[in-house]
C-alpha positions in Angstrom: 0.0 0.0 0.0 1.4 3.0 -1.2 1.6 6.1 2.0 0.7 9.7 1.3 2.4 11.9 4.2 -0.4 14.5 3.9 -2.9 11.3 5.7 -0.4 10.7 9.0 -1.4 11.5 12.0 1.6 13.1 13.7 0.9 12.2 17.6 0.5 8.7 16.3 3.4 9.1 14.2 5.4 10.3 17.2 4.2 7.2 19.3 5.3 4.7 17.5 8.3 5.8 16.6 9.1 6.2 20.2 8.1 2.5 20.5 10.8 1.9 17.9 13.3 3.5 20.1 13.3 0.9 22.4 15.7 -2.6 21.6 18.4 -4.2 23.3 20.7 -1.8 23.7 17.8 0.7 25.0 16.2 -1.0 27.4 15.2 1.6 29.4 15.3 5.5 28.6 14.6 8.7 30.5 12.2 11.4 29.2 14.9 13.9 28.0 16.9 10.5 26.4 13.3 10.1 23.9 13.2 13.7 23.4 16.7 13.7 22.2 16.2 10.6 20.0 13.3 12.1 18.4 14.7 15.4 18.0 12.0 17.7 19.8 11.9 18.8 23.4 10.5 17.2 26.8 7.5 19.1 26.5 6.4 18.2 23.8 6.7 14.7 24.2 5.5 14.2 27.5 1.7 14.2 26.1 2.5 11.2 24.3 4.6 9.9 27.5 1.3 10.0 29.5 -1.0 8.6 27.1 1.0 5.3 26.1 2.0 4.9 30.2 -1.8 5.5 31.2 -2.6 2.6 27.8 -0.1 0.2 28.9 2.2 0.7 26.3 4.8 1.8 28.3 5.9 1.9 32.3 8.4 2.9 34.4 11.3 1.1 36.2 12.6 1.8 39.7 14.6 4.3 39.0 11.5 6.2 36.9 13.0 5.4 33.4 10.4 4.1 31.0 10.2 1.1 29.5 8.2 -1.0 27.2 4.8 -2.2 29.2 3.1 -5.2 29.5 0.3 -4.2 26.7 3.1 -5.1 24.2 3.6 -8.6 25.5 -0.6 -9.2 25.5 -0.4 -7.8 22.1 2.5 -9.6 20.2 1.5 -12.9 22.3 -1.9 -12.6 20.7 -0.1 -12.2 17.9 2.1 -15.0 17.5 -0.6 -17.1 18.8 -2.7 -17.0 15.7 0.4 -17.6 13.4 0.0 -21.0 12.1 3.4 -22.0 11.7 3.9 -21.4 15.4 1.0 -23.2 16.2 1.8 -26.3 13.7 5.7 -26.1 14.8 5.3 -26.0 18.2 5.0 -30.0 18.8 7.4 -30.8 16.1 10.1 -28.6 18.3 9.3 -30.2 21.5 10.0 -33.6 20.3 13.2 -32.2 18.7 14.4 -30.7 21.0 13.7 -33.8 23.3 15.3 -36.4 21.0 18.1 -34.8 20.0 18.4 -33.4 23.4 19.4 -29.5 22.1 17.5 -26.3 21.9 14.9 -25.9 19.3 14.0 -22.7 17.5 11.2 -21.8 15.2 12.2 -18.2 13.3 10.9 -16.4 10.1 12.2 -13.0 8.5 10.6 -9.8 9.1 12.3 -7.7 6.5 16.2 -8.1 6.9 16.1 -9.6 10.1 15.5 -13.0 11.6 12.4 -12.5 14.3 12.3 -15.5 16.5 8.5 -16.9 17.1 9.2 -19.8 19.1 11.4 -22.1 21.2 11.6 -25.5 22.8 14.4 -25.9 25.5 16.6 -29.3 25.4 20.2 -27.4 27.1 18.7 -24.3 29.3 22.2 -22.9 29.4 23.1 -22.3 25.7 19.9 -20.8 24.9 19.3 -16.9 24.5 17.1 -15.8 27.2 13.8 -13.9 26.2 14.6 -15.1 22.6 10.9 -15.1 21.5 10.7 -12.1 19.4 14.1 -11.0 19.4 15.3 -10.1 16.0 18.9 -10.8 14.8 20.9 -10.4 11.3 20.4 -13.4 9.2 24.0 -13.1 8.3 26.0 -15.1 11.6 22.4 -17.6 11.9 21.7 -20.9 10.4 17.9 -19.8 11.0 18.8 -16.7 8.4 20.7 -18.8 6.4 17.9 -21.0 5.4 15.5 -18.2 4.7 17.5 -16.4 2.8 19.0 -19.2 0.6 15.7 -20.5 -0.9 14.6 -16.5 -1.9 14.4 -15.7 -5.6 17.8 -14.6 -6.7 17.2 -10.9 -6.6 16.0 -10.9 -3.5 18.7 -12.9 -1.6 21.8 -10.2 -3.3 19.7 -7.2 -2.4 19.3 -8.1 1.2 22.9 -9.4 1.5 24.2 -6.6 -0.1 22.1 -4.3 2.7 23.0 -6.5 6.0 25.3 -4.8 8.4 28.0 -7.6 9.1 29.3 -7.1 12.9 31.5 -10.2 13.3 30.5 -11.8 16.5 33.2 -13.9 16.6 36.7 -14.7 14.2 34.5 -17.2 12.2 31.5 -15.1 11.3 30.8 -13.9 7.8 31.6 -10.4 6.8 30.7 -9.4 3.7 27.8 -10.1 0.7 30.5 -12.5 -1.5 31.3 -14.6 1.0 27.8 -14.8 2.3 26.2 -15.6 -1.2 28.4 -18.4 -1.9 27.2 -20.0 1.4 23.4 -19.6 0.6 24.3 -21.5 -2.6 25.3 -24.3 -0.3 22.7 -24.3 1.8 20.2 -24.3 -1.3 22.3 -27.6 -2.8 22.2 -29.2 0.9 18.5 -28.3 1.8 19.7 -27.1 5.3 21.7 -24.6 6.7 25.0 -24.9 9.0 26.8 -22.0 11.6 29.5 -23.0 13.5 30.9 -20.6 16.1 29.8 -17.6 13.8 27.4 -16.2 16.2 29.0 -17.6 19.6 31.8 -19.2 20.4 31.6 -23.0 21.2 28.3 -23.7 19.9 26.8 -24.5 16.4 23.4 -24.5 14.4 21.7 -26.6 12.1 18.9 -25.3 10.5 16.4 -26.4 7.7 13.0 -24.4 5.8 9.6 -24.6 6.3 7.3 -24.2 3.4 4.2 -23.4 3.2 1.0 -24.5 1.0 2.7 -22.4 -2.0 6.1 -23.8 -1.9 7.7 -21.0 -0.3 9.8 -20.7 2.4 7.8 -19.1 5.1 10.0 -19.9 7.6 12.6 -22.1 9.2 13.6 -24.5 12.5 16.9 -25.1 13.8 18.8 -26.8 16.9 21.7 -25.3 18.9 24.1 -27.4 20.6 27.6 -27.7 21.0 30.0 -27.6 17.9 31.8 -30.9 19.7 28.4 -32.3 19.3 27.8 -31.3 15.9 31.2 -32.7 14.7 29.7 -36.1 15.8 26.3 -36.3 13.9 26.0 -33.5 11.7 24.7 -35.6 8.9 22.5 -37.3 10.9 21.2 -33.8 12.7 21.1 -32.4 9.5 18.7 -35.4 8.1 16.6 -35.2 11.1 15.8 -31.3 11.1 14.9 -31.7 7.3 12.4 -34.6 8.2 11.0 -32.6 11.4 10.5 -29.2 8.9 9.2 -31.7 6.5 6.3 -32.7 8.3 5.3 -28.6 9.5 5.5 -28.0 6.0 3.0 -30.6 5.1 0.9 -30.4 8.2 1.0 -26.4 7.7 -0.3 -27.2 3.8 -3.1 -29.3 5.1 -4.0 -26.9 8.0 -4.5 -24.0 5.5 -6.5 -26.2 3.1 -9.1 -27.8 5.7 -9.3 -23.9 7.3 -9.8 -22.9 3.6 -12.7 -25.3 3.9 -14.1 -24.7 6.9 -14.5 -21.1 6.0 -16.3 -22.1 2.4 -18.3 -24.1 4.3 -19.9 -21.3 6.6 -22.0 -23.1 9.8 -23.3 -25.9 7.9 
Protein backbone atom coordinates (compact mmCIF):
# COMPACT_ATOMS: atom_id res chain seq x y z
CA UNK A 1 0.00 0.00 0.00
CA UNK A 2 1.36 2.96 -1.18
CA UNK A 3 1.60 6.05 1.98
CA UNK A 4 0.68 9.72 1.30
CA UNK A 5 2.36 11.91 4.20
CA UNK A 6 -0.42 14.52 3.92
CA UNK A 7 -2.87 11.32 5.65
CA UNK A 8 -0.36 10.68 8.98
CA UNK A 9 -1.44 11.53 11.99
CA UNK A 10 1.58 13.09 13.72
CA UNK A 11 0.88 12.22 17.56
CA UNK A 12 0.51 8.66 16.34
CA UNK A 13 3.43 9.05 14.24
CA UNK A 14 5.35 10.27 17.19
CA UNK A 15 4.18 7.20 19.32
CA UNK A 16 5.27 4.72 17.51
CA UNK A 17 8.34 5.82 16.60
CA UNK A 18 9.09 6.25 20.20
CA UNK A 19 8.15 2.54 20.47
CA UNK A 20 10.80 1.91 17.88
CA UNK A 21 13.34 3.51 20.06
CA UNK A 22 13.35 0.88 22.36
CA UNK A 23 15.73 -2.57 21.61
CA UNK A 24 18.45 -4.16 23.32
CA UNK A 25 20.67 -1.84 23.67
CA UNK A 26 17.81 0.70 24.97
CA UNK A 27 16.16 -0.95 27.44
CA UNK A 28 15.24 1.56 29.42
CA UNK A 29 15.25 5.52 28.63
CA UNK A 30 14.61 8.74 30.50
CA UNK A 31 12.22 11.44 29.19
CA UNK A 32 14.85 13.88 27.98
CA UNK A 33 16.88 10.46 26.40
CA UNK A 34 13.30 10.06 23.94
CA UNK A 35 13.17 13.67 23.36
CA UNK A 36 16.74 13.66 22.18
CA UNK A 37 16.16 10.57 19.96
CA UNK A 38 13.30 12.06 18.39
CA UNK A 39 14.68 15.41 17.98
CA UNK A 40 12.04 17.72 19.76
CA UNK A 41 11.89 18.80 23.44
CA UNK A 42 10.52 17.16 26.77
CA UNK A 43 7.51 19.10 26.50
CA UNK A 44 6.39 18.23 23.80
CA UNK A 45 6.71 14.74 24.24
CA UNK A 46 5.53 14.21 27.49
CA UNK A 47 1.65 14.15 26.11
CA UNK A 48 2.48 11.15 24.32
CA UNK A 49 4.62 9.90 27.46
CA UNK A 50 1.31 10.02 29.47
CA UNK A 51 -0.99 8.61 27.12
CA UNK A 52 0.99 5.26 26.13
CA UNK A 53 1.97 4.91 30.21
CA UNK A 54 -1.82 5.51 31.17
CA UNK A 55 -2.58 2.63 27.85
CA UNK A 56 -0.08 0.17 28.85
CA UNK A 57 2.24 0.73 26.27
CA UNK A 58 4.84 1.84 28.32
CA UNK A 59 5.88 1.88 32.31
CA UNK A 60 8.42 2.90 34.44
CA UNK A 61 11.26 1.05 36.20
CA UNK A 62 12.64 1.84 39.68
CA UNK A 63 14.58 4.27 39.04
CA UNK A 64 11.54 6.22 36.90
CA UNK A 65 13.02 5.41 33.37
CA UNK A 66 10.45 4.14 30.97
CA UNK A 67 10.17 1.13 29.54
CA UNK A 68 8.20 -1.02 27.23
CA UNK A 69 4.82 -2.18 29.19
CA UNK A 70 3.05 -5.16 29.51
CA UNK A 71 0.27 -4.23 26.74
CA UNK A 72 3.15 -5.08 24.20
CA UNK A 73 3.60 -8.65 25.54
CA UNK A 74 -0.65 -9.16 25.50
CA UNK A 75 -0.40 -7.85 22.12
CA UNK A 76 2.53 -9.64 20.21
CA UNK A 77 1.45 -12.86 22.30
CA UNK A 78 -1.86 -12.59 20.72
CA UNK A 79 -0.07 -12.18 17.93
CA UNK A 80 2.06 -15.03 17.55
CA UNK A 81 -0.65 -17.12 18.82
CA UNK A 82 -2.75 -16.99 15.71
CA UNK A 83 0.36 -17.59 13.40
CA UNK A 84 0.00 -20.96 12.07
CA UNK A 85 3.37 -21.96 11.71
CA UNK A 86 3.89 -21.41 15.39
CA UNK A 87 1.02 -23.24 16.21
CA UNK A 88 1.83 -26.31 13.72
CA UNK A 89 5.67 -26.05 14.81
CA UNK A 90 5.31 -26.00 18.21
CA UNK A 91 4.95 -29.97 18.84
CA UNK A 92 7.38 -30.84 16.14
CA UNK A 93 10.13 -28.62 18.34
CA UNK A 94 9.33 -30.22 21.45
CA UNK A 95 9.97 -33.65 20.32
CA UNK A 96 13.17 -32.25 18.68
CA UNK A 97 14.43 -30.75 20.99
CA UNK A 98 13.65 -33.76 23.32
CA UNK A 99 15.28 -36.39 20.96
CA UNK A 100 18.14 -34.81 19.99
CA UNK A 101 18.43 -33.42 23.45
CA UNK A 102 19.37 -29.47 22.07
CA UNK A 103 17.46 -26.25 21.92
CA UNK A 104 14.89 -25.89 19.26
CA UNK A 105 13.97 -22.73 17.52
CA UNK A 106 11.18 -21.81 15.21
CA UNK A 107 12.23 -18.21 13.29
CA UNK A 108 10.91 -16.40 10.13
CA UNK A 109 12.15 -13.05 8.48
CA UNK A 110 10.62 -9.81 9.07
CA UNK A 111 12.27 -7.65 6.53
CA UNK A 112 16.18 -8.09 6.85
CA UNK A 113 16.06 -9.59 10.10
CA UNK A 114 15.45 -13.00 11.56
CA UNK A 115 12.41 -12.50 14.34
CA UNK A 116 12.32 -15.54 16.48
CA UNK A 117 8.53 -16.85 17.07
CA UNK A 118 9.22 -19.75 19.11
CA UNK A 119 11.39 -22.12 21.19
CA UNK A 120 11.64 -25.53 22.82
CA UNK A 121 14.41 -25.87 25.49
CA UNK A 122 16.57 -29.26 25.37
CA UNK A 123 20.18 -27.43 27.08
CA UNK A 124 18.68 -24.27 29.25
CA UNK A 125 22.20 -22.86 29.35
CA UNK A 126 23.14 -22.27 25.74
CA UNK A 127 19.94 -20.84 24.86
CA UNK A 128 19.30 -16.89 24.47
CA UNK A 129 17.06 -15.83 27.21
CA UNK A 130 13.83 -13.94 26.16
CA UNK A 131 14.59 -15.11 22.64
CA UNK A 132 10.95 -15.11 21.48
CA UNK A 133 10.70 -12.13 19.45
CA UNK A 134 14.11 -10.99 19.44
CA UNK A 135 15.33 -10.13 15.99
CA UNK A 136 18.90 -10.75 14.77
CA UNK A 137 20.90 -10.36 11.28
CA UNK A 138 20.42 -13.42 9.17
CA UNK A 139 24.00 -13.07 8.30
CA UNK A 140 26.05 -15.07 11.64
CA UNK A 141 22.38 -17.57 11.91
CA UNK A 142 21.68 -20.94 10.43
CA UNK A 143 17.93 -19.79 10.99
CA UNK A 144 18.79 -16.67 8.37
CA UNK A 145 20.68 -18.75 6.35
CA UNK A 146 17.92 -21.05 5.40
CA UNK A 147 15.53 -18.20 4.72
CA UNK A 148 17.45 -16.40 2.85
CA UNK A 149 18.99 -19.21 0.63
CA UNK A 150 15.69 -20.47 -0.87
CA UNK A 151 14.62 -16.52 -1.85
CA UNK A 152 14.45 -15.71 -5.59
CA UNK A 153 17.81 -14.62 -6.75
CA UNK A 154 17.20 -10.87 -6.60
CA UNK A 155 16.01 -10.95 -3.46
CA UNK A 156 18.75 -12.94 -1.65
CA UNK A 157 21.77 -10.24 -3.32
CA UNK A 158 19.70 -7.16 -2.37
CA UNK A 159 19.35 -8.13 1.25
CA UNK A 160 22.92 -9.43 1.55
CA UNK A 161 24.21 -6.64 -0.09
CA UNK A 162 22.12 -4.33 2.68
CA UNK A 163 23.01 -6.48 6.03
CA UNK A 164 25.28 -4.77 8.44
CA UNK A 165 28.00 -7.56 9.09
CA UNK A 166 29.34 -7.10 12.93
CA UNK A 167 31.55 -10.20 13.32
CA UNK A 168 30.51 -11.77 16.54
CA UNK A 169 33.20 -13.91 16.55
CA UNK A 170 36.67 -14.66 14.24
CA UNK A 171 34.52 -17.17 12.22
CA UNK A 172 31.55 -15.08 11.33
CA UNK A 173 30.81 -13.89 7.77
CA UNK A 174 31.60 -10.42 6.83
CA UNK A 175 30.75 -9.37 3.67
CA UNK A 176 27.85 -10.05 0.73
CA UNK A 177 30.49 -12.47 -1.52
CA UNK A 178 31.29 -14.61 1.03
CA UNK A 179 27.78 -14.78 2.28
CA UNK A 180 26.17 -15.56 -1.19
CA UNK A 181 28.37 -18.40 -1.87
CA UNK A 182 27.23 -19.96 1.43
CA UNK A 183 23.38 -19.56 0.60
CA UNK A 184 24.33 -21.50 -2.58
CA UNK A 185 25.31 -24.30 -0.25
CA UNK A 186 22.67 -24.27 1.80
CA UNK A 187 20.16 -24.33 -1.33
CA UNK A 188 22.30 -27.55 -2.77
CA UNK A 189 22.16 -29.23 0.87
CA UNK A 190 18.48 -28.32 1.75
CA UNK A 191 19.70 -27.14 5.31
CA UNK A 192 21.67 -24.58 6.68
CA UNK A 193 25.05 -24.94 9.02
CA UNK A 194 26.81 -22.02 11.64
CA UNK A 195 29.54 -23.04 13.51
CA UNK A 196 30.94 -20.56 16.15
CA UNK A 197 29.78 -17.62 13.81
CA UNK A 198 27.44 -16.21 16.17
CA UNK A 199 28.96 -17.56 19.64
CA UNK A 200 31.84 -19.22 20.36
CA UNK A 201 31.61 -23.04 21.16
CA UNK A 202 28.31 -23.69 19.95
CA UNK A 203 26.83 -24.55 16.39
CA UNK A 204 23.41 -24.50 14.44
CA UNK A 205 21.67 -26.64 12.14
CA UNK A 206 18.86 -25.33 10.53
CA UNK A 207 16.40 -26.43 7.67
CA UNK A 208 13.03 -24.44 5.84
CA UNK A 209 9.58 -24.56 6.30
CA UNK A 210 7.25 -24.19 3.41
CA UNK A 211 4.17 -23.36 3.19
CA UNK A 212 1.01 -24.53 1.05
CA UNK A 213 2.67 -22.42 -1.98
CA UNK A 214 6.10 -23.79 -1.94
CA UNK A 215 7.72 -20.99 -0.31
CA UNK A 216 9.85 -20.72 2.42
CA UNK A 217 7.85 -19.12 5.07
CA UNK A 218 9.96 -19.86 7.65
CA UNK A 219 12.59 -22.10 9.21
CA UNK A 220 13.58 -24.51 12.45
CA UNK A 221 16.89 -25.10 13.82
CA UNK A 222 18.79 -26.77 16.89
CA UNK A 223 21.72 -25.30 18.85
CA UNK A 224 24.08 -27.36 20.56
CA UNK A 225 27.60 -27.69 21.04
CA UNK A 226 30.00 -27.57 17.85
CA UNK A 227 31.76 -30.89 19.65
CA UNK A 228 28.38 -32.28 19.31
CA UNK A 229 27.84 -31.30 15.89
CA UNK A 230 31.21 -32.72 14.67
CA UNK A 231 29.72 -36.05 15.78
CA UNK A 232 26.33 -36.27 13.91
CA UNK A 233 26.02 -33.53 11.71
CA UNK A 234 24.67 -35.57 8.89
CA UNK A 235 22.53 -37.30 10.87
CA UNK A 236 21.24 -33.83 12.67
CA UNK A 237 21.13 -32.44 9.53
CA UNK A 238 18.72 -35.37 8.15
CA UNK A 239 16.60 -35.23 11.11
CA UNK A 240 15.85 -31.34 11.08
CA UNK A 241 14.89 -31.73 7.34
CA UNK A 242 12.38 -34.55 8.22
CA UNK A 243 10.98 -32.60 11.40
CA UNK A 244 10.47 -29.22 8.95
CA UNK A 245 9.24 -31.70 6.53
CA UNK A 246 6.32 -32.72 8.33
CA UNK A 247 5.32 -28.62 9.47
CA UNK A 248 5.55 -28.04 6.00
CA UNK A 249 3.01 -30.58 5.12
CA UNK A 250 0.95 -30.39 8.16
CA UNK A 251 0.96 -26.39 7.71
CA UNK A 252 -0.30 -27.19 3.84
CA UNK A 253 -3.09 -29.28 5.08
CA UNK A 254 -4.00 -26.85 8.00
CA UNK A 255 -4.46 -23.98 5.53
CA UNK A 256 -6.49 -26.22 3.14
CA UNK A 257 -9.10 -27.78 5.74
CA UNK A 258 -9.31 -23.86 7.26
CA UNK A 259 -9.82 -22.86 3.63
CA UNK A 260 -12.68 -25.27 3.93
CA UNK A 261 -14.13 -24.68 6.85
CA UNK A 262 -14.53 -21.05 5.99
CA UNK A 263 -16.35 -22.09 2.44
CA UNK A 264 -18.34 -24.06 4.29
CA UNK A 265 -19.92 -21.34 6.62
CA UNK A 266 -21.97 -23.06 9.78
CA UNK A 267 -23.28 -25.85 7.89
Amino acid sequence: METNSSYVNKSLDRALRLLDLFDDSRVQLTASEIADLLGTTRATIYPTLHTMLTHGYLDRDGNGRFVLGMKIVERSGQKLAHLDVRTIAQVHLRELARQLNANAHLATLHGNEVLYLEREQGRPAVVLREVIGRRVSPHCTALGKALLAFLPVEDRSRIANDLDYVAYTSRTITDPAALLRDLETVERNGYALETEEFHLGSACIAAPVRGHDGRVIAAISVSMSLEDLSKRREELAETIRETAGRISGELGNYKQQRHSDLEGGDS
